[in-house]
RODREN-101620 format. One record per residue (C-alpha): x, y, z; residue in three letters. Coordinates in nm, 2 decimals, always signed. Last residue first. Layout:
N
NODE      c1      c2      c3  residuo
NODE       X       Y       Z      ALA
...
This chain:
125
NODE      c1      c2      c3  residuo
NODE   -2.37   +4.60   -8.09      UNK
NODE   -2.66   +4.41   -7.93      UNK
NODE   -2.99   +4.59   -8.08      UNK
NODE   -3.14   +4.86   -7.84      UNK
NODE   -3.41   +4.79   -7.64      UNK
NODE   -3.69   +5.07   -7.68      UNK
NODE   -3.79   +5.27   -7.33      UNK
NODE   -3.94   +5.55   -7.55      UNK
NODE   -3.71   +5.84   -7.46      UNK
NODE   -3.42   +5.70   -7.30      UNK
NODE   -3.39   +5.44   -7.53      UNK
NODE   -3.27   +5.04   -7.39      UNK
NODE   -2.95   +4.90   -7.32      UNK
NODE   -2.75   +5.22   -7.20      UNK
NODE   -2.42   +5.28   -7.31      UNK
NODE   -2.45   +5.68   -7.37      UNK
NODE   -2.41   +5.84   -7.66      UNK
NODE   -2.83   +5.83   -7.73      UNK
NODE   -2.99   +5.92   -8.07      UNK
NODE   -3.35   +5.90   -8.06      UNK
NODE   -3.46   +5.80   -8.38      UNK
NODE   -3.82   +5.69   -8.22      UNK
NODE   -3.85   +5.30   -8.31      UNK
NODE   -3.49   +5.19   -8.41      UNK
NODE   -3.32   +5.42   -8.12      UNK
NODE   -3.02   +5.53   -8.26      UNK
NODE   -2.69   +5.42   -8.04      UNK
NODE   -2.38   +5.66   -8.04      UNK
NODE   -2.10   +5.40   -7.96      UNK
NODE   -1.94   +5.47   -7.63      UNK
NODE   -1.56   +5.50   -7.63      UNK
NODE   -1.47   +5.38   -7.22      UNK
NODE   -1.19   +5.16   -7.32      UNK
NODE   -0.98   +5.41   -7.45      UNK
NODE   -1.04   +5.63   -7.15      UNK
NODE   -0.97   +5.29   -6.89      UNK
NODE   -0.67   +5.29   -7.06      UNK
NODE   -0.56   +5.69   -7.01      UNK
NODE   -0.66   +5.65   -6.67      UNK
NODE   -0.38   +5.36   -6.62      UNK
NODE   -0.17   +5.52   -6.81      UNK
NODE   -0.20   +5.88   -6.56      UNK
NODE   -0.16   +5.63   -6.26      UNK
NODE   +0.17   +5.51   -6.41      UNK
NODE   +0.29   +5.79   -6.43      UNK
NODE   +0.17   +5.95   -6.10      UNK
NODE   +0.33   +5.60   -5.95      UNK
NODE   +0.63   +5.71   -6.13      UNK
NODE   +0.64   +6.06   -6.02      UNK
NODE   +0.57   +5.94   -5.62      UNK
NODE   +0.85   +5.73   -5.63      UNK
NODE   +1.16   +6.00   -5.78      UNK
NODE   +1.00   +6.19   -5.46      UNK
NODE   +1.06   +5.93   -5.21      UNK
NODE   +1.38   +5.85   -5.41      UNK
NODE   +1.50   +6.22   -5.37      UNK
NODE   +1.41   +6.20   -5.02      UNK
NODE   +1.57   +5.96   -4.93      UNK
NODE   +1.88   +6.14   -5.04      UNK
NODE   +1.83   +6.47   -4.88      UNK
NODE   +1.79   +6.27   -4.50      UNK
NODE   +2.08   +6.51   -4.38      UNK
NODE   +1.90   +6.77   -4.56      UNK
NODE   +2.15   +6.99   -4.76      UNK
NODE   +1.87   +7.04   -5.03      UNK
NODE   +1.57   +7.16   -4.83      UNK
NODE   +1.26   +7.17   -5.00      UNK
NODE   +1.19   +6.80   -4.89      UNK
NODE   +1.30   +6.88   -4.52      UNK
NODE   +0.97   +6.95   -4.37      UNK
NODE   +0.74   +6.74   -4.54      UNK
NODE   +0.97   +6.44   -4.55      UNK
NODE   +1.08   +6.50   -4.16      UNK
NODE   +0.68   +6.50   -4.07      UNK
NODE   +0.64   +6.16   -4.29      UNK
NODE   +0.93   +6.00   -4.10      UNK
NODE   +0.82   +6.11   -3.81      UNK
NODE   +0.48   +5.94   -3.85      UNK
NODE   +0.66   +5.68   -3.96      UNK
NODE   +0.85   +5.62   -3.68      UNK
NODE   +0.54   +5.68   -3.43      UNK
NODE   +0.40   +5.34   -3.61      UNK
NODE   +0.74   +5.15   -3.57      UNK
NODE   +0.70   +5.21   -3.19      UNK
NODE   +0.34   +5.11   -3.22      UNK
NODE   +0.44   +4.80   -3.37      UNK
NODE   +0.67   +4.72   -3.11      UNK
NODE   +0.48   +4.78   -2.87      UNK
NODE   +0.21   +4.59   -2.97      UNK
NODE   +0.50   +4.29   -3.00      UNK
NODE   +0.63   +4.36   -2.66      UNK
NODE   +0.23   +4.27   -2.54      UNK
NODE   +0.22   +3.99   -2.75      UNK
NODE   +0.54   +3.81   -2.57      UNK
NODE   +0.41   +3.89   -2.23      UNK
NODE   +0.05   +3.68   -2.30      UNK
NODE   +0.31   +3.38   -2.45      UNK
NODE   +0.51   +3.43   -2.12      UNK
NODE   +0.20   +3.44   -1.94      UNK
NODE   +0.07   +3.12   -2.11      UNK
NODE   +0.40   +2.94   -2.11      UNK
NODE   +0.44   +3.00   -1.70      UNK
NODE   +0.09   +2.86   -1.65      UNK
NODE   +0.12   +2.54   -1.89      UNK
NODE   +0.50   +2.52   -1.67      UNK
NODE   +0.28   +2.56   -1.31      UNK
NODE   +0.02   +2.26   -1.47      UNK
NODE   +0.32   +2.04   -1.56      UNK
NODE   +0.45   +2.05   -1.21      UNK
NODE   +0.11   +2.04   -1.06      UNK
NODE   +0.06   +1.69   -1.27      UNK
NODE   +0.43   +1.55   -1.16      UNK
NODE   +0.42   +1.59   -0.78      UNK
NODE   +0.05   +1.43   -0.83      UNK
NODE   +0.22   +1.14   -1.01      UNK
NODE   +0.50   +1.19   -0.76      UNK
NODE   +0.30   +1.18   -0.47      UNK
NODE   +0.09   +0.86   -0.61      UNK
NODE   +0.32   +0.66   -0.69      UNK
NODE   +0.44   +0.70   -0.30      UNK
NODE   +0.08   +0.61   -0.22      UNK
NODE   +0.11   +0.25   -0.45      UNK
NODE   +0.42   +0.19   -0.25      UNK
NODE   +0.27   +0.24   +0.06      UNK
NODE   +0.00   +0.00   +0.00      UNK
């Protein structure tokens, strides 16, 4: 009988022992996520000065930060650029086809499927 009470001490021993670590890992896990919001928020406040020091020392040639600037800068024309092409597609795409209504001669520019003066389908194009 004694033996089967020393088994179980140390099972016991054992099952607080492993319910302490489970403890330990779930505030070291519930630490770990709080350094991480920091962290994120300290890379947030960097870009916000980041965006202040671009305002205020994009003008100024002998900036210490003069260089990243320039790419900033050389970064914002392309994406204009390519902004500009992209407009310039959606342009081309966008020719409407005068319709003529086949019941009333209404002429419409528009891309509508039916006339907006007598409510007439208009013929697939």
């Amino acid at each position: 009988m004694a033996f089967i009470n020393k088994i179980g001490k140390k099972i016991g021993n054992v099952a607080g022992s492993a319910a302490d670590k489970a403890k330990d890992l779930a505030e070291t896990t519930k630490l770990n996520a709080s350094i991480s919001s920091e962290e994120k928020q300290i890379n947030q406040y960097y870009l916000e000065i980041g965006k202040i020091m671009f305002e205020h020392e994009k003008d100024n040639p002998n900036s210490p930060v003069a260089e990243q600037i320039g790419k900033i800068l050389a970064s914002q024309q392309t994406i204009a650029e390519i902004k500009a092409k992209i407009a310039e597609i959606k342009t081309d795409n966008d020719v409407s086809v005068p319709n003529t209504c086949p019941n009333c001669q209404t002429e419409n520019s528009g891309n509508s499927k039916f006339c907006p003066n007598c409510g007439t389908p208009f013929p697939d194009q």
